[in-house]
N, C-alpha and C positions, 0 to 999 in steps of 0.2 A: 259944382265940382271944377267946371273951369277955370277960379279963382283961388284953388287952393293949390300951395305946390304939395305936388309929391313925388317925391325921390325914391323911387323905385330901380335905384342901381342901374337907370337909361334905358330899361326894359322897354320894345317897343315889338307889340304880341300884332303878327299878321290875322286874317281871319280864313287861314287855310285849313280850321275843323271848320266851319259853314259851309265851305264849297262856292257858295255865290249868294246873290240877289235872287237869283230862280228857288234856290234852295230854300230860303228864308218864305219863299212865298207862298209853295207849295206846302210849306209847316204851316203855314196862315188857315189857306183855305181847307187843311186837312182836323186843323184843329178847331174852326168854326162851323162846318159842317156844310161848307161853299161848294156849288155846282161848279167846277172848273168853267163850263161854255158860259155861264152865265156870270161873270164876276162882278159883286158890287166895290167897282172901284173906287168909292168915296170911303168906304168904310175897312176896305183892304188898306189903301195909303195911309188911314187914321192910325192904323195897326201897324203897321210896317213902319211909319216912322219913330212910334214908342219903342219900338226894337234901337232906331239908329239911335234915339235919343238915349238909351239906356246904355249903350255898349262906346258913347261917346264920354258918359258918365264912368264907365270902368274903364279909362283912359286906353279902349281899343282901337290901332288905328285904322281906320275905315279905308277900305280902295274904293277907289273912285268910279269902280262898277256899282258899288252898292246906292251912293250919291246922284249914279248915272239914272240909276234905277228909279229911284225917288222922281225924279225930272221926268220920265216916261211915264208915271203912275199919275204924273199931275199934268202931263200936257191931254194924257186918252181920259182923264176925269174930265177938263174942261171941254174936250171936244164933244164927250156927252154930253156936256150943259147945252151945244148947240142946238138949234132948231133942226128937226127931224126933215130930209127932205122927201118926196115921192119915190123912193126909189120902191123898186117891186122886191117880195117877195124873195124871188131868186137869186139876188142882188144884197142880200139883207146881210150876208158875210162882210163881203163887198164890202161894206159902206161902215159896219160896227168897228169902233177905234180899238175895241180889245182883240180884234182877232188876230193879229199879230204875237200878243202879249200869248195868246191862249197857248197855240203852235207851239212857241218856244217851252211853253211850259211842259206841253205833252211830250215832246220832243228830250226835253232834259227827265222828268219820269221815265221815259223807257231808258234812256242812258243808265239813271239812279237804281231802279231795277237789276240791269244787266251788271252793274258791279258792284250789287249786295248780295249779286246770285254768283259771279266771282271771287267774292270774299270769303262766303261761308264755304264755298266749293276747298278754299286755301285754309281755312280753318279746319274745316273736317280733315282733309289731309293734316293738317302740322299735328292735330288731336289722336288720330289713330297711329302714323309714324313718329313716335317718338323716340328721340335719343335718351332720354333719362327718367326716372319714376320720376313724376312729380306729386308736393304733397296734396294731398287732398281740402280743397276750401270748400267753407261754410255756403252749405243752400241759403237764397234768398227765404225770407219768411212765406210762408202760404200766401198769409195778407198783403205781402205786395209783390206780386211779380210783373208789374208793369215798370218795365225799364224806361228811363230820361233821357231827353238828347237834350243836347247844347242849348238849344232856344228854353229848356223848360229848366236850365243854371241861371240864362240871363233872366227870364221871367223872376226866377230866385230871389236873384243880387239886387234886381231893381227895386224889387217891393221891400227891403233891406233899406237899401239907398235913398227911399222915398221914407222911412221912418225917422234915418236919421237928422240931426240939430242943422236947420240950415245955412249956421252961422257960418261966415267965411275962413277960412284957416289959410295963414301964411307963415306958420312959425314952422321952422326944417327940423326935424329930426333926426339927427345923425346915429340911434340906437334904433331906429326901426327896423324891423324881420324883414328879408328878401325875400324874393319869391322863391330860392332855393332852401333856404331855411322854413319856410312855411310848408314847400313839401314834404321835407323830414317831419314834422311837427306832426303834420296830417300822417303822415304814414307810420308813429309809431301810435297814435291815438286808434289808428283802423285796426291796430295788428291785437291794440287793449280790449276791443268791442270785434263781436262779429261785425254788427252796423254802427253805425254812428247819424245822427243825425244832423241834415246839414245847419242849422238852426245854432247848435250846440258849439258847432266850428266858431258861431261868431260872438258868440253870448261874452266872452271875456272883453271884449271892444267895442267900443259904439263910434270910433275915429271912422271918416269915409275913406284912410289909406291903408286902414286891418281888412278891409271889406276887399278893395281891388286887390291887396294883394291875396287874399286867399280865394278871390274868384280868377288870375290869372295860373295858381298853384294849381289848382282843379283843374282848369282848363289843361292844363301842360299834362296833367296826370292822366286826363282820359287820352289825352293823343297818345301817350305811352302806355295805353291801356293799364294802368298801373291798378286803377276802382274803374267800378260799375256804380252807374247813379240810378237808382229806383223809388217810384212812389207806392205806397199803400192806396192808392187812390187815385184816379185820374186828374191831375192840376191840383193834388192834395199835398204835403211836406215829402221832402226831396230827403232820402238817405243813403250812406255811401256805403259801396263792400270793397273789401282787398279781393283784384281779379287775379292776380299774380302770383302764381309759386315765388318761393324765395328767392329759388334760384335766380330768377329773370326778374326780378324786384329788386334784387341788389344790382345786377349789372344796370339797370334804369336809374336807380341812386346814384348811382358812379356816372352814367353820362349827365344828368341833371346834376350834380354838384362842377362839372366840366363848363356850363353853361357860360355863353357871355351874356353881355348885356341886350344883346339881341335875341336871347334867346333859339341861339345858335348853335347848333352839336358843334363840337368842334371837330377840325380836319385831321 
């Protein structure tokens, strides 16, 4: 991917839906079934770096926390490899190169907690005081009410980007869909289906610059809450719902076609 250009109108996506490095980890060990006290750090870094690898692939640009992170995964992996020395028992914190790692992660949980239990607190309130009817949207299906985060898009796109042709591409296309026109695209295909499947978004392209652009649209659309991404299945196929009355769908259209290149509200 790094060989290919692509002209996505200078788009340059922060990773301010991730939150961090700590975020990304705690999705790790939550999704492999990891003792937090206990971490096997050789197989956590293996994992975590298929994350940067992927999301360097859907041309996002990475802060140098997340890089930072990677460096600290492989200096307390090596420091394992070292020979074990007598320390006692007591001392055994002490001397373990992850227990720094651990802390901060227990540390950033309770924060994570504490403002998912402030969110829904804000949600319950804007759902009970409302200014206007809003119209009524489609229930998820029975069969899937396991809703998707962010890590289980790029899992998506990856496995996507891994199928396709890995011939190099250098040829510009100056008819290629924005990422603001991808949005519209996706949001009148959600309004045709109750779901859609994400799968179905990509079936008309096999180019790797149809792919980033509709996994940057998506991405932009869950920070504007616009859909809700759920699986039938745990790490099974990813489908999308309209979360948004009209009302507040349109005014999200109207700041998303505002966009700059930076994908910036404007002032």
């Amino acid at each position: 991917m790094n060989d290919q250009v692509l002209m996505i109108d200078n788009y340059r996506v922060n990773l301010e839906a991730f939150e961090g490095p700590l975020d990304l980890l705690l999705h790790l060990i939550k999704k492999n079934d990891l003792d937090i006290y206990n971490i096997p750090i050789a197989f956590v870094l293996e994992e975590y770096m298929k994350y940067i690898d992927t999301l360097r692939e859907l041309d996002i640009d990475l802060a140098g926390e997340f890089l930072l992170m990677a460096a600290d995964l492989a200096h307390i992996k090596s420091r394992m490899l070292l020979p074990e020395d007598k320390a006692s028992d007591e001392d055994e914190n002490e001397h373990d190169p992850r227990a720094d790692l651990v802390r901060r992660l227990l540390e950033y949980q309770q924060y994570r907690d504490a403002a998912e239990k402030l969110e829904k607190r804000e949600m319950l309130w804007r759902d009970v005081f409302v200014p206007t009817v809003r119209e009524a949207l489609p229930e998820a299906p029975q069969d899937a009410p396991i809703e998707a985060n962010i890590y289980d898009l790029i899992e998506a796109f990856g496995r996507v980007l891994k199928k396709l042709p890995s011939e190099k591409y250098h040829e510009v296309a100056t008819d290629r869909v924005s990422v603001n026109e991808r949005i519209l695209e996706i949001v009148d295909r959600i309004k045709q289906n109750e779901t859609t499947k994400l799968a179905d978004l990509l079936e008309v392209s096999g180019e790797p610059f149809y792919v980033v652009v509709t996994f940057l649209a998506l991405l932009e659309m869950c920070r504007l809450r616009m859909i809700k991404v759920f699986q039938s299945e745990r790490y099974g196929d990813l489908f999308l719902q309209r979360k948004m009355e009209y009302v507040k769908e349109d005014e999200a259209l109207k700041l998303v076609s505002n966009y700059d290149g930076n994908m910036n509200p404007p002032a």
